[in-house]
PyMOL commands that place a pseudoatom at each C-alpha (Angstrom):
pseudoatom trace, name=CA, resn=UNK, resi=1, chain=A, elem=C, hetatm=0, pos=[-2.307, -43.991, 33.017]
pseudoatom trace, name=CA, resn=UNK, resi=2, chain=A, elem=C, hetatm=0, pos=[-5.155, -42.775, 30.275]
pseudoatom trace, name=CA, resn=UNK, resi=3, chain=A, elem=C, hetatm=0, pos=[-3.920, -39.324, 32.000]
pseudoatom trace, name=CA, resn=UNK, resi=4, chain=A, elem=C, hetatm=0, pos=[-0.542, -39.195, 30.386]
pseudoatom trace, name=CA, resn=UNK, resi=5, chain=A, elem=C, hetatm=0, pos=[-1.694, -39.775, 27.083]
pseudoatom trace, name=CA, resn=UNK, resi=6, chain=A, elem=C, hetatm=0, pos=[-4.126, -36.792, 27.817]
pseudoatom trace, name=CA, resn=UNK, resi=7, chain=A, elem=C, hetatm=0, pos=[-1.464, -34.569, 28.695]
pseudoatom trace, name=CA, resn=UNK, resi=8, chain=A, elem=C, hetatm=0, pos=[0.733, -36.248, 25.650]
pseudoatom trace, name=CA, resn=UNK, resi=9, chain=A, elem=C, hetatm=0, pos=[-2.280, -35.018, 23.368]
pseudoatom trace, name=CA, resn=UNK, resi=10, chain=A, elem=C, hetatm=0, pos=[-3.193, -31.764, 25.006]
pseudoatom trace, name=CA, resn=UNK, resi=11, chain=A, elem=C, hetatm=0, pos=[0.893, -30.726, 25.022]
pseudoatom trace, name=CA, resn=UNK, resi=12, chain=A, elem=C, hetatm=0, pos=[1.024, -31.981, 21.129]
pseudoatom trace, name=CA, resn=UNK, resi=13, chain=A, elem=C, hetatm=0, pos=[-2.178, -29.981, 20.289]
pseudoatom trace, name=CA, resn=UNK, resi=14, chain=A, elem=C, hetatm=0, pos=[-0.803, -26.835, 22.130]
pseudoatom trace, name=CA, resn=UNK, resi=15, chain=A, elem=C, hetatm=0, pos=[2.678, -27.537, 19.868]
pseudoatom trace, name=CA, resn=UNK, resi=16, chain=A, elem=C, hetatm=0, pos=[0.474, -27.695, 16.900]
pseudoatom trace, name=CA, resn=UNK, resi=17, chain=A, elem=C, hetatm=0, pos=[-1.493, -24.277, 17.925]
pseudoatom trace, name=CA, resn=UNK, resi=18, chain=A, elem=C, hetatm=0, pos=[1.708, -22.481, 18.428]
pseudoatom trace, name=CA, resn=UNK, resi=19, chain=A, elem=C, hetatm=0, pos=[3.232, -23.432, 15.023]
pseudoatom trace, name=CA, resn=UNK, resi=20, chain=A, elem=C, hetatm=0, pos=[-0.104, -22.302, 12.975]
pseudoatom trace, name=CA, resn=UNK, resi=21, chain=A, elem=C, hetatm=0, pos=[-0.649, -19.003, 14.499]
pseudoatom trace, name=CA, resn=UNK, resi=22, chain=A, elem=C, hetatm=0, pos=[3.409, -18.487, 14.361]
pseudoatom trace, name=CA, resn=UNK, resi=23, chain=A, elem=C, hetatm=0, pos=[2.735, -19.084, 10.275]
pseudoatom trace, name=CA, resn=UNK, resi=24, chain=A, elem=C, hetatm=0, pos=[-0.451, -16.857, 10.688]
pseudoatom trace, name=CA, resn=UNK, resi=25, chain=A, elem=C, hetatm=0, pos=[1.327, -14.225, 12.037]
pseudoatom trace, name=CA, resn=UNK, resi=26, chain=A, elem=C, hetatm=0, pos=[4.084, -14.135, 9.787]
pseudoatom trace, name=CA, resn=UNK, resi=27, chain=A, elem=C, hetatm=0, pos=[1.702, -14.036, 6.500]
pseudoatom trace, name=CA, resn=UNK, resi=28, chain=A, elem=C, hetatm=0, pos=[0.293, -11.214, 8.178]
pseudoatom trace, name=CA, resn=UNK, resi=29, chain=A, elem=C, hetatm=0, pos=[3.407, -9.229, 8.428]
pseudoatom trace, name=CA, resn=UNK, resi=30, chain=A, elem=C, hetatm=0, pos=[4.306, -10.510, 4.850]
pseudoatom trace, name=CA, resn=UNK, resi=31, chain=A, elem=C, hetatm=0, pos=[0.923, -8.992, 3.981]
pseudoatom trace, name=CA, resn=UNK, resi=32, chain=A, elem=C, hetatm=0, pos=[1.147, -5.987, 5.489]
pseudoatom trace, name=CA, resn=UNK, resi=33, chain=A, elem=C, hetatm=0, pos=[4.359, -4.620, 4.035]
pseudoatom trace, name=CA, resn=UNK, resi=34, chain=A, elem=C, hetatm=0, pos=[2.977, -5.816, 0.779]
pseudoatom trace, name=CA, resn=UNK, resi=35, chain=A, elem=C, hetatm=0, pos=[-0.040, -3.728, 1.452]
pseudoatom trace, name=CA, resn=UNK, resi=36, chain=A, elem=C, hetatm=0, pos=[2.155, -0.837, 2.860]
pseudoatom trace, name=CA, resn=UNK, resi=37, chain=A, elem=C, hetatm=0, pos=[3.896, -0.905, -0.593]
pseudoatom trace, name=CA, resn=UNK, resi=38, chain=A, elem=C, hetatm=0, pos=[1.508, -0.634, -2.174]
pseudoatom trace, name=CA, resn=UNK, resi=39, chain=A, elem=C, hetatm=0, pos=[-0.203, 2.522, -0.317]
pseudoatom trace, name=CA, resn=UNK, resi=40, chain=A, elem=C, hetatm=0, pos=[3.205, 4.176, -0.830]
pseudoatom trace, name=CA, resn=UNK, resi=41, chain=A, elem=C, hetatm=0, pos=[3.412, 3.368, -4.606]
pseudoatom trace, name=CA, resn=UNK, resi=42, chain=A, elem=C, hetatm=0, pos=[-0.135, 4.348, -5.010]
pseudoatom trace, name=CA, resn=UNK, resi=43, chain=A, elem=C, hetatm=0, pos=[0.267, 7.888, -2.735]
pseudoatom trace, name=CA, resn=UNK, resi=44, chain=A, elem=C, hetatm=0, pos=[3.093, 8.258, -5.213]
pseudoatom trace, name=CA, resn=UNK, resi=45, chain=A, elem=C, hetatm=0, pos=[1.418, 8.158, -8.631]
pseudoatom trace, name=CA, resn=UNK, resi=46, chain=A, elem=C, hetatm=0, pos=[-1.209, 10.111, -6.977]
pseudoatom trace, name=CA, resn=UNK, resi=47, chain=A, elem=C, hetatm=0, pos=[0.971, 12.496, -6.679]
pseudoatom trace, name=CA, resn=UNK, resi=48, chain=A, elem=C, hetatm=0, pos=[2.626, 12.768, -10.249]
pseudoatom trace, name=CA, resn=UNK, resi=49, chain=A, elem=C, hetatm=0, pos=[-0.792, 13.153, -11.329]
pseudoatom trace, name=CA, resn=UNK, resi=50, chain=A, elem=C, hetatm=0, pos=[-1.707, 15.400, -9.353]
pseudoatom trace, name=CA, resn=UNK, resi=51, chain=A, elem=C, hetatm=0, pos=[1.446, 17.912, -10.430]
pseudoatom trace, name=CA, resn=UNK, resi=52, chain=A, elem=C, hetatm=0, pos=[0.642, 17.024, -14.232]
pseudoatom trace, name=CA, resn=UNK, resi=53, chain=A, elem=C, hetatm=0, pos=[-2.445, 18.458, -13.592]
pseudoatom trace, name=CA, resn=UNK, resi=54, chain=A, elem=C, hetatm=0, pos=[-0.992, 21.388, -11.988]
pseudoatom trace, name=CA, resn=UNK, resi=55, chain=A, elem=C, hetatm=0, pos=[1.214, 21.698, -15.055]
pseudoatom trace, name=CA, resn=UNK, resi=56, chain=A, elem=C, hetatm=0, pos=[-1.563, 21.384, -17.679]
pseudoatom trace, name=CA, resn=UNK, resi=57, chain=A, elem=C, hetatm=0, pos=[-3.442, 23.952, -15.672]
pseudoatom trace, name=CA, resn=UNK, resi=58, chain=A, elem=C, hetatm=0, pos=[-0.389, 26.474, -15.577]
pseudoatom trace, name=CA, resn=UNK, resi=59, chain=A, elem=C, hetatm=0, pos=[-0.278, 25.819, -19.420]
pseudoatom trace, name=CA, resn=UNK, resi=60, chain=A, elem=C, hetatm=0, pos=[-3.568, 26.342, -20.541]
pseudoatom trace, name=CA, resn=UNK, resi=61, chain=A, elem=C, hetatm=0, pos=[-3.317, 29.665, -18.727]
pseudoatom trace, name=CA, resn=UNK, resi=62, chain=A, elem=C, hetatm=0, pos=[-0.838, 30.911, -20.544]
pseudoatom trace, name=CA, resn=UNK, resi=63, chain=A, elem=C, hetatm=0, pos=[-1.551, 29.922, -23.737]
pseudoatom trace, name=CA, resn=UNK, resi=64, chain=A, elem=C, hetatm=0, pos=[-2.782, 32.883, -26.085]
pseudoatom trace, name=CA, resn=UNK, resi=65, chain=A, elem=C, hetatm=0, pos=[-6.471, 33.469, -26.902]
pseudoatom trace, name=CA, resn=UNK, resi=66, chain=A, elem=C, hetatm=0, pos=[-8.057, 34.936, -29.900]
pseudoatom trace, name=CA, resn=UNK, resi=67, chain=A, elem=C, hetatm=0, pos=[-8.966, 38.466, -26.870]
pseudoatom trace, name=CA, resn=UNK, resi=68, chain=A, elem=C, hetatm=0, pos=[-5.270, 38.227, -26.233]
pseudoatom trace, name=CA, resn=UNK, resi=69, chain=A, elem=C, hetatm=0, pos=[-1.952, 38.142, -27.963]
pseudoatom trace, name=CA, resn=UNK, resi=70, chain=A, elem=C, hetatm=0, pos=[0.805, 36.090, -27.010]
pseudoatom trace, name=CA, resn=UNK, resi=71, chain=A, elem=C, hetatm=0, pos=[3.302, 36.999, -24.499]
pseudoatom trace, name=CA, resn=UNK, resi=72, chain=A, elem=C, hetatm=0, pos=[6.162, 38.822, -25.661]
pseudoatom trace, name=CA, resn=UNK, resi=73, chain=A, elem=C, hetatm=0, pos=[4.819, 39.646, -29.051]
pseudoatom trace, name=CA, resn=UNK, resi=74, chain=A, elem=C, hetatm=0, pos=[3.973, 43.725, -29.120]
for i in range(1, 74): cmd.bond("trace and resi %d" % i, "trace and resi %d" % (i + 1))
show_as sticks, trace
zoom trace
């Protein structure tokens, strides 16, 4: 009879197994959105800097030198 207590054990450990990598696998997906949203967010301010930049460029362009005047005035 020592092998139904095996079994018992075996079936119990194999209950056991299932129910940490079902926990595993949902902290993974927990952590992967969570890094997702952060890739997104971060693509995102990337990008905001990026057109500041842009802008800042565009103004120093256009801003008037001492070789020439500003726009508009002659």
């Amino acid at each position: 009879m020592w092998y139904v207590l095996s079994i018992v054990l075996v079936a119990f450990g194999l209950v056991v197994l299932g129910a940490v990598a079902a926990r595993a696998v949902r902290a993974l997906r927990r952590f992967d959105a969570a890094a997702r949203l952060v890739a997104e967010r971060t693509r995102d301010d990337a990008g905001l800097l990026r057109a500041r930049a842009a802008g800042l460029r565009v103004a120093m362009a256009r801003r008037p030198t001492a070789d020439r005047p500003p726009a508009g005035a002659g």
